[in-house]
C-alpha positions as CSV (number, residue, x, y, z in Angstrom):
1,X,-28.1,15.5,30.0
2,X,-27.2,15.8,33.6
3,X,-26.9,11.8,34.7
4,X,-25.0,10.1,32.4
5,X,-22.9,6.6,33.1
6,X,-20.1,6.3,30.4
7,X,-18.4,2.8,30.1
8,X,-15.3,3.4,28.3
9,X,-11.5,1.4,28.6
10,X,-9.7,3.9,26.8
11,X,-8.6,7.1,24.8
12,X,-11.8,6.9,22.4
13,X,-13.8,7.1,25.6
14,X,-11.6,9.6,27.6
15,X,-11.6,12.3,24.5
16,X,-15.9,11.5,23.9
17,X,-16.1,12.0,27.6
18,X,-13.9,15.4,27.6
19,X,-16.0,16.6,24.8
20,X,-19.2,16.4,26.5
21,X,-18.4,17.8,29.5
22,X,-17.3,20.9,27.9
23,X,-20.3,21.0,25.5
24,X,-22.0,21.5,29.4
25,X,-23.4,17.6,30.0
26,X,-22.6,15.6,33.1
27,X,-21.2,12.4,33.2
28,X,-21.9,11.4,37.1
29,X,-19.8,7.8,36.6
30,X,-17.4,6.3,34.5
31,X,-17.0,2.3,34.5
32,X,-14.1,0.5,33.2
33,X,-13.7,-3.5,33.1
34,X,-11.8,-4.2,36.3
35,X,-9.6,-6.4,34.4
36,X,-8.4,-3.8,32.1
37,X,-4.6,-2.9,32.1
38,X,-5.2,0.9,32.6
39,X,-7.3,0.6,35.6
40,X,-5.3,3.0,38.1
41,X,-4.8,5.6,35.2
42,X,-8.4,5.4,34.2
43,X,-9.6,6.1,37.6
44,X,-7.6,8.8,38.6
45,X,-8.2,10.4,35.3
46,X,-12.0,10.3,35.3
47,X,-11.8,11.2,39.1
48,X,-9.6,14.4,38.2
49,X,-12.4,15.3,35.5
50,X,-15.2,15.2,38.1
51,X,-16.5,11.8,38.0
52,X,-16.9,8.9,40.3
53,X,-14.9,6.0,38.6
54,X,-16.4,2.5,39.1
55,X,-14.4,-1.1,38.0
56,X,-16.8,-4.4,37.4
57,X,-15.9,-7.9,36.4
58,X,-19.2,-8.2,34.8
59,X,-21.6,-5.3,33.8
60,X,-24.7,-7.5,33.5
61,X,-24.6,-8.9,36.7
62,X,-27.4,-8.3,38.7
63,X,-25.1,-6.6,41.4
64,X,-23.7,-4.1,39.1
65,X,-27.2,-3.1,37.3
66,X,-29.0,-2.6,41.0
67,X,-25.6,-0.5,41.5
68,X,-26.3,1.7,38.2
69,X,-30.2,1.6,38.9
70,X,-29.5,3.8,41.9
71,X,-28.1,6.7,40.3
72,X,-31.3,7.3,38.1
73,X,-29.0,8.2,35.3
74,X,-30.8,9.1,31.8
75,X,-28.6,8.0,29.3
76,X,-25.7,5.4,29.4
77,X,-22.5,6.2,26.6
78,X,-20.5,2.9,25.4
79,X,-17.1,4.1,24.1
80,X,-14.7,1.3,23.4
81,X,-16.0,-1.1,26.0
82,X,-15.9,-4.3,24.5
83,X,-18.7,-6.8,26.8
84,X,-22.1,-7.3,25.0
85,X,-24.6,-5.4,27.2
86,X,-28.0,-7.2,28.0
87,X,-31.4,-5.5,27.7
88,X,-31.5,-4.7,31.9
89,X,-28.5,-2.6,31.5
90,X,-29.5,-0.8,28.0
91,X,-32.8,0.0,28.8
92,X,-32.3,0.7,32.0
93,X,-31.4,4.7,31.7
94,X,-34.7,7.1,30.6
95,X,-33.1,7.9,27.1
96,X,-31.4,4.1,27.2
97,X,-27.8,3.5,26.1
98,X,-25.7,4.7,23.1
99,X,-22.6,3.0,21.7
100,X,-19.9,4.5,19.8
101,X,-19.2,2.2,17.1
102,X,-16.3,2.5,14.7
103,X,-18.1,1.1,11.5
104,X,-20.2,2.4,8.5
105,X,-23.6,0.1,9.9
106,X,-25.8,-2.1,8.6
107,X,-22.1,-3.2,6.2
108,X,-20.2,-3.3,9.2
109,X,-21.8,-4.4,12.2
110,X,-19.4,-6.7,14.7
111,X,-16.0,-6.8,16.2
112,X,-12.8,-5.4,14.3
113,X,-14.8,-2.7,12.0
114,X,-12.1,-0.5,11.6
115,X,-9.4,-3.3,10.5
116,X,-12.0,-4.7,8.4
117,X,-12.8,-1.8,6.5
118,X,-8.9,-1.3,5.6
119,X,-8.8,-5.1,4.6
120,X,-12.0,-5.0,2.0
121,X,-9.7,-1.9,0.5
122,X,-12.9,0.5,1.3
123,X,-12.1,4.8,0.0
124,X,-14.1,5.9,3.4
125,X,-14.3,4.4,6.7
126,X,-17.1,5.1,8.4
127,X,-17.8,5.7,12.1
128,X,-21.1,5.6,13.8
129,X,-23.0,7.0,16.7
130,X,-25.9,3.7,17.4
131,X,-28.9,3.5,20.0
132,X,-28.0,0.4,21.5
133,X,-30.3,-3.1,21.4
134,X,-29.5,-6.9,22.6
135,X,-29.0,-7.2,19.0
136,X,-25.1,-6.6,18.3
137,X,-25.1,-3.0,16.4
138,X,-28.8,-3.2,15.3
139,X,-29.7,-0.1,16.5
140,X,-31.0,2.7,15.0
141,X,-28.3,5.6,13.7
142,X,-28.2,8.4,16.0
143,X,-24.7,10.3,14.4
144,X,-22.4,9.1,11.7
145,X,-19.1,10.7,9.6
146,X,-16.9,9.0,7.4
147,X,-13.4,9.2,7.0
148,X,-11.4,9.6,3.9
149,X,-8.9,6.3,3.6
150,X,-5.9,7.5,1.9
151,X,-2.5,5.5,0.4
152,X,-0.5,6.2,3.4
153,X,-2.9,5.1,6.0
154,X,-2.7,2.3,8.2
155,X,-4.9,1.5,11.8
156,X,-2.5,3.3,13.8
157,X,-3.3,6.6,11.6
158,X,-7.2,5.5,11.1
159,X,-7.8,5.4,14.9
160,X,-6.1,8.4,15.5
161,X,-8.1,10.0,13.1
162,X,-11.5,8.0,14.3
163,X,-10.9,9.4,18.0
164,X,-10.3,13.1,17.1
165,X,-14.2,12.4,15.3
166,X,-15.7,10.4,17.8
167,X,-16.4,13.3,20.8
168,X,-17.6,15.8,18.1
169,X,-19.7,13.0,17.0
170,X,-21.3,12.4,20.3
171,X,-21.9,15.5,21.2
172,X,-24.1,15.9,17.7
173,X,-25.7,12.8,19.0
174,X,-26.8,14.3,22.4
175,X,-28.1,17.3,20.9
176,X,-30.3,14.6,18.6
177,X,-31.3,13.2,21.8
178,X,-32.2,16.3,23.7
179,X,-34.5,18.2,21.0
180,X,-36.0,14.6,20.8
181,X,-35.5,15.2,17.0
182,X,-36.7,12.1,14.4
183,X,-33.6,12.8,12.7
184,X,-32.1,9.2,13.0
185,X,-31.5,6.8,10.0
186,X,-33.0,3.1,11.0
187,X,-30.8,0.4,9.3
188,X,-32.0,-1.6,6.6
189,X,-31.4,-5.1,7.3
190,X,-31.4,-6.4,3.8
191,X,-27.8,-4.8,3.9
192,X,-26.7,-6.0,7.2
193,X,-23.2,-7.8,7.6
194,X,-21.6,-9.1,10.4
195,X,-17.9,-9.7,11.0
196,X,-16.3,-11.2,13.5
197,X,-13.7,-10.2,16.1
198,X,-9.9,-10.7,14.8
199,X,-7.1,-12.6,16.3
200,X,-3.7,-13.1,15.8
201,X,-4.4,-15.9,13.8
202,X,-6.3,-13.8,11.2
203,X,-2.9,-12.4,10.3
204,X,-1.2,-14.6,8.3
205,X,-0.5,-14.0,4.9
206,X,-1.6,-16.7,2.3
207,X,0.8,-15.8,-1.0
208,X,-1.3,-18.0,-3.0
209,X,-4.4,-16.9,-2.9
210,X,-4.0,-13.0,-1.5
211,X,-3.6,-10.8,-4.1
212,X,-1.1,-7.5,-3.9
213,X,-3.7,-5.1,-2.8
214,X,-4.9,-8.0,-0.2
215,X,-1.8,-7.9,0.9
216,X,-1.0,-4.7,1.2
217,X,-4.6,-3.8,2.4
218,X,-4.5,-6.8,5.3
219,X,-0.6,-5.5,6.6
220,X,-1.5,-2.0,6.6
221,X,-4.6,-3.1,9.0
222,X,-3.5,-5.0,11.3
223,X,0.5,-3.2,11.8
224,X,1.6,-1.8,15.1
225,X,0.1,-1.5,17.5
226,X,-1.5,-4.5,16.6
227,X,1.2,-7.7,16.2
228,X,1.7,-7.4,12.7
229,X,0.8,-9.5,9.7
230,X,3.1,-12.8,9.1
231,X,4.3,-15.4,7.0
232,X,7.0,-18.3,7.6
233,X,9.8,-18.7,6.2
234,X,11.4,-21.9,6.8
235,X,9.1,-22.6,9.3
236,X,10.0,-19.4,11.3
237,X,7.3,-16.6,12.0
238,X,8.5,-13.3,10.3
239,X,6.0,-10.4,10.9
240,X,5.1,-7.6,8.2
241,X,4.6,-4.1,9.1
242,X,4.2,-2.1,5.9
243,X,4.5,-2.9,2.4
244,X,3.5,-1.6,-1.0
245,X,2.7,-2.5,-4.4
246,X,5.3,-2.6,-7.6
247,X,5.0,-0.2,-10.2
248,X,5.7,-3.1,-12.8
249,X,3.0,-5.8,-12.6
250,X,5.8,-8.7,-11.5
251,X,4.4,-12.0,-11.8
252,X,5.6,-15.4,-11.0
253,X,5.2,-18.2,-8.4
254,X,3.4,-17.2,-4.9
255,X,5.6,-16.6,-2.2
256,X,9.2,-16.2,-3.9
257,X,11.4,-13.5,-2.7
258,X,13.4,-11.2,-5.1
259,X,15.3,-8.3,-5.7
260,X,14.9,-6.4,-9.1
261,X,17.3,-3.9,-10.0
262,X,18.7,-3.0,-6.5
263,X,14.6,-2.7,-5.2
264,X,13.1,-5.3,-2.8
265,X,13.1,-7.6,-1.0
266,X,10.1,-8.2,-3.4
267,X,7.3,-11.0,-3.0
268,X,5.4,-12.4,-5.7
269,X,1.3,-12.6,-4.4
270,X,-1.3,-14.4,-5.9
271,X,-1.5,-11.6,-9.0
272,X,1.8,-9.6,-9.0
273,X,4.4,-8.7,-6.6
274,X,4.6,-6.2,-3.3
275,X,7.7,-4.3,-2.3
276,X,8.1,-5.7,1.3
277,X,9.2,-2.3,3.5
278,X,9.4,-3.0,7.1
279,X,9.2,-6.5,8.5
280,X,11.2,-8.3,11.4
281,X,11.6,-11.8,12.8
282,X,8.5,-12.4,15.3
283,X,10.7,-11.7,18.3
284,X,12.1,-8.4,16.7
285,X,14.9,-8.9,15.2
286,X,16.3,-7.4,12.1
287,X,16.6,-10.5,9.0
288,X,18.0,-10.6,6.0
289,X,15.7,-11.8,2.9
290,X,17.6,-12.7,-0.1
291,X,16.7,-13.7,-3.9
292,X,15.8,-17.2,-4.3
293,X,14.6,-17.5,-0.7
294,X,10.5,-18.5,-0.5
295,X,8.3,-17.6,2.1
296,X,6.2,-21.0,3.4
């Protein structure tokens, strides 16, 4: 590929756009939202690899797509760019417009794949390589891998591990695209799930009707560099950051905080109890959790 337009807004996109370039492909221009926080560093590091760096507030405008339409490119590359492209702009490039998406697809179609996958407590994650359509992550399966989800890992660890994948992964998927091979796997609707973006507010901990592994499963995916999971405790946010499960099955009422034997602080879920292992008031601070205390 010798035209190629790659929207990225971040290190997925930077180490996918490294990759190709070596594997001999050129990537003529690089956008970025002009909003995004990185802007400067983005653009002087796709200018230092070679490419022209471009900002827009709005990459379906029809400004911006009579911009693109003048390069001629043959394939657009979405890596970690978060806006919904519209038909104009996919189709717009002779091989159209690939995303990198980092969910097994149809089961994990939307925003958030990768926390999502960690919440529903799945063994693999799996990453994805899609043709693009106006239909969010409908398109057909160009590349895919999966990732082994293991005890210790959390989404700090899973997107390290997603991003060292993703620019071998692209780089299988333009060789796909150049032989013009029929080896792509079309999605079978009947399967097809979508989840929604998370927020902050998709982090708090319900004792009562999370059980240990939910618990576990939702802090692990959502720790730093994301906020944190939370709870309250006397109406004060306290925020999560790892936490596993008791070897004895602990049961009791939802919420209450304990010590057992010298171990804890310990919090009875809606099942058994979890071992509570890093966790901080919401502005940082260190607190102290004692027995008999109960989280709101």
């Amino acid at each position: 590929m010798d035209r190629i337009v790659f929207y990225l807004n971040g290190d997925r996109g930077i180490l996918a756009l490294k990759a190709i370039q070596n594997a001999g492909h050129n990537v003529e221009t690089v956008v970025f939202p002009a909003s995004s926080k990185r802007g400067e560093e983005l653009a002087s590091l796709v200018t230092k690899l070679g490419c022209k760096p471009a900002a827009t507030t709005d990459v379906n405008s029809p400004e911006f797509i009579e911009f693109i339409k003048k390069m001629q490119p043959n394939l657009g590359i979405v890596g970690g760019y978060s806006t919904i492209f519209k038909n104009a702009l996919i189709n717009l490039p002779e091989f159209g417009t690939i995303n990198l998406h980092g969910g097994r697809v149809p089961q994990y179609r939307g925003g958030s794949p990768l926390n999502w996958q960690i919440i529903n407590g799945e063994r693999e994650i799996g990453i994805s390589v899609l043709r693009m359509d106006e239909r969010v992550d409908a398109g057909s399966v160009v590349a895919e891998s999966t990732i082994q989800l293991s005890l210790e890992d959390d989404i700090a660890s899973i997107h390290k591990k997603a991003n060292d994948l993703f620019p071998k992964l692209l780089v299988e998927a333009l060789s796909v695209i150049d032989s013009n091979s029929t080896d792509i796997r079309v999605q079978d609707e009947k399967h097809a799930k979508y989840w929604h973006q998370r927020n902050e507010a998709d982090g708090m901990i319900n004792w009562h009707h999370m059980t240990a592994s939910k618990v576990i499963n939702t802090v692990r995916a959502i720790t730093r560099p994301y906020p944190g999971a939370f709870t309250f405790l006397n109406n004060e946010k306290i925020r999560i950051f790892k936490a596993r499960e008791q070897a004895e099955q602990i049961c009791g009422v939802p919420g209450r905080i304990f010590y057992l034997l010298g171990e804890g602080p310990l919090v009875i879920c809606a099942d058994r109890a979890v071992v509570l292992e890093e966790y901080a008031r919401d502005d940082g601070d260190r607190i102290r959790l004692s027995t008999g205390m109960h989280f709101d």
